[in-house]
C-alpha positions as CSV (number, residue, x, y, z in Angstrom):
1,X,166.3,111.0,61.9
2,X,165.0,107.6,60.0
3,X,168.9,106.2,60.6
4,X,168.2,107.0,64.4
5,X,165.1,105.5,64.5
6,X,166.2,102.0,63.0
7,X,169.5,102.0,65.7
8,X,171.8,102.7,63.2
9,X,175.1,105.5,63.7
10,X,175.1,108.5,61.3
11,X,178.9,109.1,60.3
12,X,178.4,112.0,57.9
13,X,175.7,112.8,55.3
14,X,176.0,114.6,51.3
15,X,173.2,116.2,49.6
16,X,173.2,117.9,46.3
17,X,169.9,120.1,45.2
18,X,169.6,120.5,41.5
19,X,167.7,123.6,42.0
20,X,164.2,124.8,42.5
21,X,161.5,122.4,41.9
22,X,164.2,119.9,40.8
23,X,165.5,116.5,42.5
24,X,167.7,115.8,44.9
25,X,170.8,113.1,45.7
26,X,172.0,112.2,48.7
27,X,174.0,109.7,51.1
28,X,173.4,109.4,54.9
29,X,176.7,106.9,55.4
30,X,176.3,104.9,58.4
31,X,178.3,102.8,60.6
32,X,176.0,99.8,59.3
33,X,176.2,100.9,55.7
34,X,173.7,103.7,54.0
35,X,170.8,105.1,53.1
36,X,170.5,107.1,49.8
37,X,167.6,108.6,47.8
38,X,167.5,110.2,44.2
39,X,164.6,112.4,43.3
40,X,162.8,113.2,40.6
41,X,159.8,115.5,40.9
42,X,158.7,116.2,37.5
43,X,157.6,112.6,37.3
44,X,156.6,112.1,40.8
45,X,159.1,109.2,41.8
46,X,161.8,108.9,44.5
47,X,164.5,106.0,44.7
48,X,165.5,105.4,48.1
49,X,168.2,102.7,49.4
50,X,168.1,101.6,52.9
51,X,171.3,99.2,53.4
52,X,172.0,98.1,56.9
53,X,173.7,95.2,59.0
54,X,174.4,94.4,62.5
55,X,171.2,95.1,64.7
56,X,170.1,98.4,62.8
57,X,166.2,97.8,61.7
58,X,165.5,99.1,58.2
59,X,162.0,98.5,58.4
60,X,161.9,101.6,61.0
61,X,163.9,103.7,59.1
62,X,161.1,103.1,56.1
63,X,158.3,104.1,58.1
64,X,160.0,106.9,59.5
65,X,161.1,108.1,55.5
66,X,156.8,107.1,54.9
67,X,155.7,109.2,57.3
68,X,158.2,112.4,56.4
69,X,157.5,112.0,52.6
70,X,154.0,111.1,52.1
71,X,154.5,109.1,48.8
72,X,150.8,107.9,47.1
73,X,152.7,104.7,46.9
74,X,155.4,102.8,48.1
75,X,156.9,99.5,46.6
76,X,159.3,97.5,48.9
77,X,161.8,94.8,47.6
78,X,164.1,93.5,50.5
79,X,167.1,91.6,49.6
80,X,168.7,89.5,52.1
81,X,172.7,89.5,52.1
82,X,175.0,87.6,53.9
């Protein structure tokens, strides 16, 4: 859902659950690049990586992820490419 609310093309998506109460991995692949996240919960912290090109808008992809996981805090770093 946070890759169709930034305009960006789901091609397929892999998620791997280490078990009850324990992190998670996973790829959304896109047309315009990805978006992955790596969890851990047992120290309160999730890595997310929103990579996109073209006219996708990452920025509404974050506040879509915001509002679904709730985090205390969130820090941003944007790197420009091309």
């Amino acid at each position: 859902r946070a890759a169709e609310a930034a305009g960006a093309r789901v091609l397929g998506t892999h998620f791997h659950h280490f078990g009850a109460g324990a992190g998670v991995t996973g790829v959304v692949m896109l047309s315009e690049s990805h978006i992955s996240i790596h969890s851990w919960p047992e120290h309160r912290y999730a890595a997310l990586d929103i990579f996109m090109c073209g006219a996708a808008r990452p920025e509404l992809a974050l506040e879509r992820l915001r509002a679904r996981l709730a985090p205390e805090s969130v820090r941003v770093t944007t790197v420009e490419r091309g």
